[in-house]
DSSP file (Angstrom, degrees, kcal/mol; ACC not computed):
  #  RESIDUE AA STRUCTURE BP1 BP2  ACC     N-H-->O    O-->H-N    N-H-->O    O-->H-N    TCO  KAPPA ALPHA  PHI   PSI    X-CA   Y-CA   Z-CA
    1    1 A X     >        0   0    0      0, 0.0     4,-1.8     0, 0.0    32,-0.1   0.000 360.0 360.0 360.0 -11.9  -22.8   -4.0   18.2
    2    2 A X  T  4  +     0   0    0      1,-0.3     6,-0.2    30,-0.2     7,-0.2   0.813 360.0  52.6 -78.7 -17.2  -23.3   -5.6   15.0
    3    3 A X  T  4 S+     0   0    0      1,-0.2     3,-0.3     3,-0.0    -1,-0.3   0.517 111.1  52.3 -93.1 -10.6  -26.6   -7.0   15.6
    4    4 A X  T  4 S+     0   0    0      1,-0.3     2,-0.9     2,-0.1    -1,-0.2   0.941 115.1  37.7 -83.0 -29.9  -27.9   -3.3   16.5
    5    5 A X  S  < S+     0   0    0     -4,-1.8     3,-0.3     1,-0.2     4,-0.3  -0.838  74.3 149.8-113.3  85.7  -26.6   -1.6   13.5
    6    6 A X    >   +     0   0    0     -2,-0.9     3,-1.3    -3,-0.3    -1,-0.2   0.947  69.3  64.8 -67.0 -56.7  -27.5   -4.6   10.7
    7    7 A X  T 3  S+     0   0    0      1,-0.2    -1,-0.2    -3,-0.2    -2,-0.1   0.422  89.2  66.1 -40.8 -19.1  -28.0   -2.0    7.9
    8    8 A X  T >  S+     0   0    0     -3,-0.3     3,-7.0    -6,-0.2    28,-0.3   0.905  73.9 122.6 -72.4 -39.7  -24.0   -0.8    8.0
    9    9 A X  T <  S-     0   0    0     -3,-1.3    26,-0.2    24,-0.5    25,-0.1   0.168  90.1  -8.2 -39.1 101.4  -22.9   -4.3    6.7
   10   10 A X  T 3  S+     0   0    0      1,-0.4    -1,-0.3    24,-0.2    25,-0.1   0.545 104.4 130.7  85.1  15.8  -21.0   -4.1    3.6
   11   11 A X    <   -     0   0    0     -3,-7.0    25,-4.0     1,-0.0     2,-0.6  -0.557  60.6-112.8 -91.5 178.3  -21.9   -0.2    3.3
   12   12 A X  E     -a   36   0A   0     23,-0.2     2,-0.4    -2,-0.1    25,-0.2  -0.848  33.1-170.1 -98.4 116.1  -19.0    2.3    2.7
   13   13 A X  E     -a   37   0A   0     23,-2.3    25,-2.3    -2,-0.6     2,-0.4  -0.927  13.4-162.9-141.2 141.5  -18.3    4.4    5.3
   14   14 A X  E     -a   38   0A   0     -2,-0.4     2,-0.4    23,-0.2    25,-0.1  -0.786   9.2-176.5-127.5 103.0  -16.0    7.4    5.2
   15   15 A X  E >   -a   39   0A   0     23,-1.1    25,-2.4    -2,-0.4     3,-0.9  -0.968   8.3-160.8-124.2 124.8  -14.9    8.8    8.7
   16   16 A X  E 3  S+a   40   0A   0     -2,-0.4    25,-0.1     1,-0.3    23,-0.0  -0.827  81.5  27.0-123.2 126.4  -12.6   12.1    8.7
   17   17 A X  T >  S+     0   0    0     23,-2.0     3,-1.6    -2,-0.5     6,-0.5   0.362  77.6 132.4 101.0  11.2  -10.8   12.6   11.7
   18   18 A X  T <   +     0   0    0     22,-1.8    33,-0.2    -3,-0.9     3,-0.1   0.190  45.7  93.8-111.8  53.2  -10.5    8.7   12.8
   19   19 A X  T 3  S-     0   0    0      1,-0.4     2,-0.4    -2,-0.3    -1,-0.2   0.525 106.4 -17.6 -85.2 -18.0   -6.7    8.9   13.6
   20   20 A X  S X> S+     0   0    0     -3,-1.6     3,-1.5    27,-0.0     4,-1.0  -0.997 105.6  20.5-168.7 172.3   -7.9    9.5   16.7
   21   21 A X  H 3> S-     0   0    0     -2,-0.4     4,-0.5     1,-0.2     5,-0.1  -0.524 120.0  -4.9  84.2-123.8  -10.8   10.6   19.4
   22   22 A X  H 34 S+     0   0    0     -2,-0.3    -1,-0.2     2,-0.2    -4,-0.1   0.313 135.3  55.1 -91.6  -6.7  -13.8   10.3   18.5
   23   23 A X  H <> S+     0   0    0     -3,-1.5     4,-1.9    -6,-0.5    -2,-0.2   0.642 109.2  55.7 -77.9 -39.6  -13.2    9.3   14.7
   24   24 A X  H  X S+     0   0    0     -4,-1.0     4,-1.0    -7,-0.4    -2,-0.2   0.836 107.5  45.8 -64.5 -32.2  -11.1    6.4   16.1
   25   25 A X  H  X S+     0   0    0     -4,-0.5     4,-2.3     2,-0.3    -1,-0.2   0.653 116.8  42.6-121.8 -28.7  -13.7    5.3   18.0
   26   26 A X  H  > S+     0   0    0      2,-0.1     4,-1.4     1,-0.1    -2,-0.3   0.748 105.9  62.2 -77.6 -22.7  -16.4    5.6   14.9
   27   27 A X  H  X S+     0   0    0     -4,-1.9     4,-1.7     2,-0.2    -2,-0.3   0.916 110.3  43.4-113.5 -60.9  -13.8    4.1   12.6
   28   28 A X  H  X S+     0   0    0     -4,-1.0     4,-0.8     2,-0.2     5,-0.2   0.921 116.9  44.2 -30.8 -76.2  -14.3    0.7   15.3
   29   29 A X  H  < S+     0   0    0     -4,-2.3    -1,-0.2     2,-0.2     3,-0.2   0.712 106.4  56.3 -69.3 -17.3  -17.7    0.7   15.5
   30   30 A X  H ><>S+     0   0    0     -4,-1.4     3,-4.7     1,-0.2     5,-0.8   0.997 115.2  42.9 -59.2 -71.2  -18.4    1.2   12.2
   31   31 A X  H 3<5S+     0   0    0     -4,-1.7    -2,-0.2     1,-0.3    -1,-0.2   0.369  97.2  68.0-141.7  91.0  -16.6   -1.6   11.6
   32   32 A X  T 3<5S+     0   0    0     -4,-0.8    -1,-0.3    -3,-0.2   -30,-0.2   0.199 104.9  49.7 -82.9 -13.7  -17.7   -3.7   14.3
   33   33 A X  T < 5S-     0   0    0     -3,-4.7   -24,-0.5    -5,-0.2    -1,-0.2   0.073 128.6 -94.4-121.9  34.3  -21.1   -3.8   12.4
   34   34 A X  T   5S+     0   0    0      1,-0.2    -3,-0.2   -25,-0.1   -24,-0.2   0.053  70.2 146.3  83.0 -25.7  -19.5   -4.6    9.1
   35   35 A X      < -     0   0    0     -5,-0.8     2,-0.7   -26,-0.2   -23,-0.2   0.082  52.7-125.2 -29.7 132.9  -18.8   -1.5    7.1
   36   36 A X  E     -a   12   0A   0    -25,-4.0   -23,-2.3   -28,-0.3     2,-0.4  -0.865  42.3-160.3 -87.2 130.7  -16.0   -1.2    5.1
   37   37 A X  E     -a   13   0A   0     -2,-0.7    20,-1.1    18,-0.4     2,-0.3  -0.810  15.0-148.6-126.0 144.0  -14.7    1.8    6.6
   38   38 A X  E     -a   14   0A   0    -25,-2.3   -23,-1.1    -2,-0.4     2,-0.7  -0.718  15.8-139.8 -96.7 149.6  -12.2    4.5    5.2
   39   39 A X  E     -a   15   0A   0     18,-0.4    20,-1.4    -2,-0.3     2,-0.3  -0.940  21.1-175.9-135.2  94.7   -9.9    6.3    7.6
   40   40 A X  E     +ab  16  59A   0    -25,-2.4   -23,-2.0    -2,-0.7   -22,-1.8  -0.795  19.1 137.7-101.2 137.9   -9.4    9.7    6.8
   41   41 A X        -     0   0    0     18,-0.6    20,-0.3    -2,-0.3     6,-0.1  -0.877  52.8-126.4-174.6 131.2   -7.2   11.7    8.7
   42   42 A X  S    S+     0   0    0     -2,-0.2     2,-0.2    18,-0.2    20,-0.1   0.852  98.8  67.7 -52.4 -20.1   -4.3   14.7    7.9
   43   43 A X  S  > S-     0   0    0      1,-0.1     4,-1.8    -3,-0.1    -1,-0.1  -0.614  80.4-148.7-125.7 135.3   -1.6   12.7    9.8
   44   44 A X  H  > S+     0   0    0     -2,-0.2     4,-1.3     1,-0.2     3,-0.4   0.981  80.7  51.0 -77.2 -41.6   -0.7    9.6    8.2
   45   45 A X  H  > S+     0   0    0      2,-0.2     4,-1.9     1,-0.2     3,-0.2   0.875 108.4  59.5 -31.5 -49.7    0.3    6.7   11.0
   46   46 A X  H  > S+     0   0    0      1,-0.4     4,-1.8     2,-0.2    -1,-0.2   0.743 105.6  41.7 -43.9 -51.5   -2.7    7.5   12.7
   47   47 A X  H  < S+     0   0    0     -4,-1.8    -1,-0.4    -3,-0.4     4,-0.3   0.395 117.0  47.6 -85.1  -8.2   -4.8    6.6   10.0
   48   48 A X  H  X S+     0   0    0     -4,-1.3     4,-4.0    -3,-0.2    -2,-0.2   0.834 111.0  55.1 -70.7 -46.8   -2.8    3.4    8.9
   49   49 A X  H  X S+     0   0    0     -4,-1.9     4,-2.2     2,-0.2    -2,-0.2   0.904 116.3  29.8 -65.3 -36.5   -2.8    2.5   12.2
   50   50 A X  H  X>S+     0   0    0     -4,-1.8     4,-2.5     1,-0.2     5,-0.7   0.967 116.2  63.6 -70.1 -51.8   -6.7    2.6   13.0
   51   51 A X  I >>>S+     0   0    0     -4,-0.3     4,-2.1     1,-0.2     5,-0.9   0.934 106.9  38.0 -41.3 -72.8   -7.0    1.7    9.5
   52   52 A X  I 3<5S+     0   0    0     -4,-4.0     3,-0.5     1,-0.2    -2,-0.2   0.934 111.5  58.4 -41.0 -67.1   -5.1   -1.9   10.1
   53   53 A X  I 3<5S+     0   0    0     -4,-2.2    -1,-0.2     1,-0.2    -2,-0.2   0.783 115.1  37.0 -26.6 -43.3   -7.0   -2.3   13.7
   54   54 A X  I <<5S-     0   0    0     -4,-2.5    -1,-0.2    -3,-0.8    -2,-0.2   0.704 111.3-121.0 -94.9 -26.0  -10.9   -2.0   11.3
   55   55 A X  I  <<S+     0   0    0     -4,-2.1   -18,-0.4    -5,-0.7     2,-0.4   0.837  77.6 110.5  67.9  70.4   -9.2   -4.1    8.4
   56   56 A X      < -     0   0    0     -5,-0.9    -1,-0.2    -8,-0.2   -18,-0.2  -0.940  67.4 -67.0-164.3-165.2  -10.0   -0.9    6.0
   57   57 A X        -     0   0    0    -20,-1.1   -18,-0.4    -2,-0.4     2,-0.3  -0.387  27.7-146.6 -82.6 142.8   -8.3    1.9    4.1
   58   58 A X        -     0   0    0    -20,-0.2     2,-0.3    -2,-0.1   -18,-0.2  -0.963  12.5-177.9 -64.2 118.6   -6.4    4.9    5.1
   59   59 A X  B     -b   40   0A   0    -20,-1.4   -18,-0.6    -2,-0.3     2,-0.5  -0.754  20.8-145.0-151.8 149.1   -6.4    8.2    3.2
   60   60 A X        +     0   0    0     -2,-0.3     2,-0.4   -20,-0.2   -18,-0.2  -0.941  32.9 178.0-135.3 107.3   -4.3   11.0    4.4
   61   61 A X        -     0   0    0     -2,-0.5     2,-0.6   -20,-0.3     8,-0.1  -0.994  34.8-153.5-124.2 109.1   -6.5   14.1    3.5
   62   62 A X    >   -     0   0    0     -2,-0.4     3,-1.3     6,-0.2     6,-0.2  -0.779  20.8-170.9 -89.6  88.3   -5.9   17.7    4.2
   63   63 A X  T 3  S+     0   0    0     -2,-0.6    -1,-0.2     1,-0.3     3,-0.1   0.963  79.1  60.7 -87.9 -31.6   -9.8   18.8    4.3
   64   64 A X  T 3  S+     0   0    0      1,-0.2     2,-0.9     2,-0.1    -1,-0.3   0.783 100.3  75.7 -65.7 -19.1   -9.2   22.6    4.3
   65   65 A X    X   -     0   0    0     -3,-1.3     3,-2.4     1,-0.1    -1,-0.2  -0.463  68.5-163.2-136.7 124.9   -7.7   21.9    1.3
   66   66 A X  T 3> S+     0   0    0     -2,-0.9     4,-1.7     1,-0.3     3,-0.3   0.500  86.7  55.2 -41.1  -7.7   -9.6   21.2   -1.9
   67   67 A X  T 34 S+     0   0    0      1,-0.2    -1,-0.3     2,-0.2    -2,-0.0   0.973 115.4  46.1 -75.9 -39.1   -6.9   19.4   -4.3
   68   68 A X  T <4 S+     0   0    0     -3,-2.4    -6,-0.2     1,-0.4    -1,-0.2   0.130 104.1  58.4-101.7  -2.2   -6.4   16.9   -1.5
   69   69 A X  T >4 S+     0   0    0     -3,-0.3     3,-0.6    -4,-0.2    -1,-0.4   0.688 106.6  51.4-114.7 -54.2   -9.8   16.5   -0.9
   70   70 A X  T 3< S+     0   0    0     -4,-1.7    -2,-0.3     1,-0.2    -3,-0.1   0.215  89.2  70.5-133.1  60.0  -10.1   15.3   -4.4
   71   71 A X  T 3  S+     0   0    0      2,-0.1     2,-0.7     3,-0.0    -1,-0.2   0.328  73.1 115.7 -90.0  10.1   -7.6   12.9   -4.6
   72   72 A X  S <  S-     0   0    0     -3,-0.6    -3,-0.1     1,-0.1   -13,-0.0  -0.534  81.9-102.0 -63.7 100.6   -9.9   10.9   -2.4
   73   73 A X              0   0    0     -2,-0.7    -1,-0.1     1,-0.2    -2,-0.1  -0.037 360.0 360.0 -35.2 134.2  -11.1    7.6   -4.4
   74   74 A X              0   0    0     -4,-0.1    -1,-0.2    -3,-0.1    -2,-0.0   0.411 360.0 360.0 -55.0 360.0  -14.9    8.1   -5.7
């Protein structure tokens, strides 16, 4: 995939929900084309674990609620 998406390579990308489904599965491919990818997710394993799998970050983020939202690195 990496040679279809060239333009992700070394961008930041920020996937809420990819402890699992269909985040998990953006959280891969993202980066599979090089992104450094953040793993946002309320439930924390999840998001360590995918997070280890991509070689990126984990954040354990509560999006309904706004303090939690922005303790999220800029």
């Amino acid at each position: 995939m990496t040679s279809q998406l060239p333009f992700l390579r070394e961008r930041v990308a920020l996937v809420t929900g990819g402890g699992s489904g269909i985040g998990r599965a953006c959280a891969i491919a993202l980066a599979e084309a090089g992104a450094d990818v953040h793993v946002v997710d309320i439930a924390e394993e999840p998001a360590v674990s995918v997070a280890a799998r991509v070689g990126g970050r984990a954040h354990v983020v509560d999006l309904a609620d706004p303090a939690s939202i922005e303790r999220l690195p800029a």
